[in-house]
N, C-alpha and C positions, 0 to 999 in steps of 0.2 A: 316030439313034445306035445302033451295033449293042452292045449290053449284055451280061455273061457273064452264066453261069448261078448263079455265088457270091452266096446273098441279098445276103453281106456288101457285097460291091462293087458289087451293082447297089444297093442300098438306099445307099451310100454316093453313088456317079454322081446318084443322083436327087436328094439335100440335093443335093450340090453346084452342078447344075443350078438348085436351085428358090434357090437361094442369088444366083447369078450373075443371076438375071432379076428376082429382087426389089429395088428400090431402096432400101425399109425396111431389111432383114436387114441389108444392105449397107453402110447407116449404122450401124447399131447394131457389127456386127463388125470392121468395116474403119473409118469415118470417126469414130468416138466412141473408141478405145482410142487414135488417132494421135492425135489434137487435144487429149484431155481431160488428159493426162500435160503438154504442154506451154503447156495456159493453168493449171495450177494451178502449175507449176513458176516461170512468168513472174511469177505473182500474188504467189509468197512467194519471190521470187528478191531480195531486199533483206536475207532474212536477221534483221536485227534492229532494230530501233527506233533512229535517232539523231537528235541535235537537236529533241527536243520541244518544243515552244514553250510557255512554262507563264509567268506574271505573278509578279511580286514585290511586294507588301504590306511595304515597310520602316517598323514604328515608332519603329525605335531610331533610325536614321540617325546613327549613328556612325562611324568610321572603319573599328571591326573589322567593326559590321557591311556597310559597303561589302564593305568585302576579302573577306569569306564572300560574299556575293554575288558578285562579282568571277570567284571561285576556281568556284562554280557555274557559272557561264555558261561557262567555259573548259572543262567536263569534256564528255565526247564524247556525252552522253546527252542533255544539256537544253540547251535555250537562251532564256535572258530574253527572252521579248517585248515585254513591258511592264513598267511600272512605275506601280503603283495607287497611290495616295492612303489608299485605303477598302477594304474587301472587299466592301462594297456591288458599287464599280465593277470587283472581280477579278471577280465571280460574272458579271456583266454580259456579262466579255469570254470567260467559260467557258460561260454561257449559249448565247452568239452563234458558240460552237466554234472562235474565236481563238485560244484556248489552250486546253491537255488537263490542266493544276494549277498551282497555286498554292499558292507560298509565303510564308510570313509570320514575318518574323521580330520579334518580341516586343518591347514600349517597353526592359524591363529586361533587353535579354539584354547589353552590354554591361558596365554593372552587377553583377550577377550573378556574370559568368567573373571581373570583378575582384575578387571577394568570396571567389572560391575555389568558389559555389555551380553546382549545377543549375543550367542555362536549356533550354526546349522550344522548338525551331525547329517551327511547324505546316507540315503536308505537308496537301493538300486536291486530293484527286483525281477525274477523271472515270473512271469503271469501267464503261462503257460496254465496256471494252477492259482486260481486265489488264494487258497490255502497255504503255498509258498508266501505271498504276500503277508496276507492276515497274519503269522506267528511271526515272522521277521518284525513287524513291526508291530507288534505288542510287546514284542522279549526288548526292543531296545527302548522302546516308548516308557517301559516299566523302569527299565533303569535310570533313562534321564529324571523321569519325576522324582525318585528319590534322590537322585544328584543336585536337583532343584531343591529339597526340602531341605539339605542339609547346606547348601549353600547360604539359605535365606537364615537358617541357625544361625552360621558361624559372622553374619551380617548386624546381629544383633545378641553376640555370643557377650558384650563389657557387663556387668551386675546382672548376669540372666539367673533367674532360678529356676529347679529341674520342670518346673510345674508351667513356665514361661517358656521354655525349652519344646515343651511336648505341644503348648498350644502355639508356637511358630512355626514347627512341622506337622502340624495337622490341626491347622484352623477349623477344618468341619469333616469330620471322619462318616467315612460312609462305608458302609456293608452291602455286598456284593451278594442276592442271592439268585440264581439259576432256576428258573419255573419249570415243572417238568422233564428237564435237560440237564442233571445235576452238574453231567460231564461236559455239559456244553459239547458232544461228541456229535459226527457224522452220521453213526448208527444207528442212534435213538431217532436220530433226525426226519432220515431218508429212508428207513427199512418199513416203518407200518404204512405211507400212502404205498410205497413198490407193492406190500401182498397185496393190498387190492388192487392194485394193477397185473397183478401175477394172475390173480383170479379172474380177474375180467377177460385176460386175454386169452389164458387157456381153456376159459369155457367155450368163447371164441373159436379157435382153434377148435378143440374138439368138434365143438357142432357144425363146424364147418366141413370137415373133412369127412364126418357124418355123411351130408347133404350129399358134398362132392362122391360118395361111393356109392350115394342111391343113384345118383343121376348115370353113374356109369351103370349101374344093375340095370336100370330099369328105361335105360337109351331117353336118356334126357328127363325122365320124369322125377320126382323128387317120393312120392308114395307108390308102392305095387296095387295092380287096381283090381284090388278086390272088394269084399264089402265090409271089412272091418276098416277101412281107411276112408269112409265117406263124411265123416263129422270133422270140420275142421276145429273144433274146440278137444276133442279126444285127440288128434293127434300133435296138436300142439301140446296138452297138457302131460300124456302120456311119453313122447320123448321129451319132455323138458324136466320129467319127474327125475328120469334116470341122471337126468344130468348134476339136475339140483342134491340131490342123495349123495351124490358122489361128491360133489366140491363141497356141501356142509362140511363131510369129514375132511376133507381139507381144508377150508378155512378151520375146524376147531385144531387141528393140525399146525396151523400155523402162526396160530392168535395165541395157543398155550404151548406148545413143546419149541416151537422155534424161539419164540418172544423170553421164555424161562433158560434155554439154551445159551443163549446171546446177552442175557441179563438185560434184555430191551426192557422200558418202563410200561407194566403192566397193571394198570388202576382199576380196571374193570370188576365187575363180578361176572360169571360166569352166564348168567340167564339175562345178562342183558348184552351181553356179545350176540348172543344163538338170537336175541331180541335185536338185531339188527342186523346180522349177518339172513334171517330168513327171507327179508324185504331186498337187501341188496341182492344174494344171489336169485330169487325170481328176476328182477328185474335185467341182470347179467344174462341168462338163460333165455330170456322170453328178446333180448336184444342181439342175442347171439342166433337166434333163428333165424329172428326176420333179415338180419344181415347177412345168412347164408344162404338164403332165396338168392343172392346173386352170384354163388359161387356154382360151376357148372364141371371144375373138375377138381380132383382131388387136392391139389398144387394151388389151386387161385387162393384156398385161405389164407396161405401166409403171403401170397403177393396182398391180400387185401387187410389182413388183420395184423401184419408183424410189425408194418410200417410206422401203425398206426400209434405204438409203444410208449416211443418218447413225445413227441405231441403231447400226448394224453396227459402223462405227466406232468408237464408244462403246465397244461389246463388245470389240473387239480389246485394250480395257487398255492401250492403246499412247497414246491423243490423251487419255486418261482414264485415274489412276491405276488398276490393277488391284487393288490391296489397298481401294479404292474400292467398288468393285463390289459390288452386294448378290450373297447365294450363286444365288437365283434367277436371276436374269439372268448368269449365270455359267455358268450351269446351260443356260442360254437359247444362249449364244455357244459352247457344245463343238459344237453340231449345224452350226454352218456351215465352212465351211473357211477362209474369212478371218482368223476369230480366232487360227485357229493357224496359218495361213500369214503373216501378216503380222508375229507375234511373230517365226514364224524365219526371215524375209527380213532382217527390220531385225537380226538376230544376224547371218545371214550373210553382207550386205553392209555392213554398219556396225561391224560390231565382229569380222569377221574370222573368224568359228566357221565352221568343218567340218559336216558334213553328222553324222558321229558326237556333235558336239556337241550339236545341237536333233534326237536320239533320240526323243524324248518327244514336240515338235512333231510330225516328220514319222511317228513311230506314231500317229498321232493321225490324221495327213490318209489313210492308207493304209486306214485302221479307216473314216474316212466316205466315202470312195471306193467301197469294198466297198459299205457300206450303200447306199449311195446306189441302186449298181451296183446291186441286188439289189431295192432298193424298183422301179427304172424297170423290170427285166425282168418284177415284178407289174403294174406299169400297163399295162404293151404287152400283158400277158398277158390281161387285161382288153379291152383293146382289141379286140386278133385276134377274143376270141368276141363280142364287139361286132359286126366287123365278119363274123364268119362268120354268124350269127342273123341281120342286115339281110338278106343275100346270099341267104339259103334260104329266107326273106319273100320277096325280091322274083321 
């Protein structure tokens, strides 16, 4: 292949080259950013919990408490599996993962409501899953309210009229709306900060395993020493180009065919994703170098970069409250570009914001792009008189 004399692009032509012939690089850039968006997407593409299967422990077995039970198993979240005897034999069928809770409704709760008193409906859940939790009790939580509003009717049911009626079960009516999450679902939830974490880490990965197969070409060295590879800012730029080329089309991959596939909420317009995806993926790129100056064989990336996954996530404040976060570990997530890239993805696919909006975001990602920029042109720079000292040894 006849190659110009531009480090840039000849340092460029040779990634691309060593990229095309390695089957590793190849999975990590190409076959991990296509597949990994759409089995997490398939994973949580149900959205939300319905119909749990949970047992019923009835001691009153009265008519109202029928009817409460009744009115439970109708609501969209739970569904009666069983009907125990004992809590001996509910735990039995919670043990054996038949159901995910039980409930128990009380000898006196019948009783009770007639007395005008308190009764405690028990909720007994599996938390193996908050998700188990959270719809157990919302589905029965829903039902008592209304069992309450129509109690407090029938409490002052002597000369009511319809109009008296309707403001005794719903003294202040309120409307329920859903910001960005219409579905209030998993998917919408957890899938935009995961692509840029899918991104981060497979740029990661790739350039790591990069690194790791000069170092084996070239018996430890990370560039061949010749004299297209003496500028550490051409060879930083030149393989970071290939990289960057490549995940763009993936991130546009995965912000529009997967997000439109999955019915994820997509707010955006198109030239201000590509307007934020250029800033993030440099600074991905330009951080995925300088942190494969310490990988030495092909295998160390993913002892170094796979670990590093869920962490990350964590840190984004996004799958984990951010007011959560101890300030150290806070501290810990400014230095990667995930944490701020995936706050202002989910702003500006989900909820609609401008590229002027998430200011603060993307001064953020421009700030460790530089650095980053700046840390690899010292490792290369290292490198070169690495490789120049071997050269005048041998």
């Amino acid at each position: 292949m006849i190659k110009p004399h531009f480090p840039i692009l000849h340092v460029w032509l040779d990634e691309l080259s060593d990229i095309v012939k390695d089957e590793g690089i190849l999975l990590f850039i190409i076959l991990l950013p296509l597949a990994y968006p759409l089995l997490y997407a398939m994973i949580y593409s149900t959205e939300t919990q319905r119909e749990l299967p949970i047992c019923v422990v009835d001691d009153c077995m009265s008519a109202r408490s029928r009817d409460f039970i009744r009115r439970v198993d109708a609501t969209a979240e739970v569904q009666i599996a069983a009907h125990c005897t004992s809590m001996d034999e509910a735990q039995e069928l919670m043990r054996r993962r038949d159901v995910y809770a039980i409930m128990r409704v009380p000898a006196e709760f019948d009783k009770e409501l007639w007395r005008g008193n308190q009764t405690v409906v028990g909720l007994y859940s599996d938390l193996t899953s908050m998700l188990y939790y959270k719809v157990a009790y919302l589905g029965i939580v829903n039902v008592a309210q209304e069992l309450n509003r129509s109690i407090k009717v029938r409490e002052h049911q002597e000369n009511i009229t319809r109009r008296e009626e309707e403001l005794a079960r719903w003294p202040v009516r309120f409307e329920e709306v859903k910001l960005y999450n219409s579905a209030g679902g998993f998917c919408a939830f957890l899938i935009p900060p995961v692509l840029m974490l899918i991104l981060q880490q497979a740029l990661c990965l790739g350039v790591g395993m990069s690194m790791g197969r000069s170092r084996e070409r070239f018996r430890g060295l990370v560039i061949p020493p010749t004299r297209h590879y003496k500028n550490a800012i051409a060879i930083v730029l030149g393989r970071g180009l290939v990289h960057f080329l490549v995940f763009l089309l993936m991130a546009i991959y995965m912000s529009v065919c997967v997000t439109r596939w999955f019915g994820l909420p997509q707010l955006a317009h198109f030239w201000d994703l590509i307007g934020f995806f250029v800033p993030y993926l440099l600074a991905c790129t330009f951080m995925a170098i300088f942190y494969s100056g310490f990988v030495y064989r092909r295998e160390d990336c993913i002892l170094l970069f796979v670990f590093m996954s869920i962490p990350l996530l964590f840190l984004t404040g996004v799958s984990w409250p951010g007011a959560s976060i101890p300030p150290f570990w806070k501290a810990v997530g400014m230095f990667f570009p995930s944490t701020w890239g995936a706050n202002a993805y989910v702003r500006i696919s989900g909820m609609g914001a401008s590229l002027g909006d998430c200011h603060r975001e993307m001064m953020a990602i421009w700030i460790i792009a530089g650095v980053y920029f700046l840390l690899s042109c010292l490792m290369y720079m290292f490198e070169i008189r690495k490789a120049v000292g071997r050269t005048i040894l041998s």
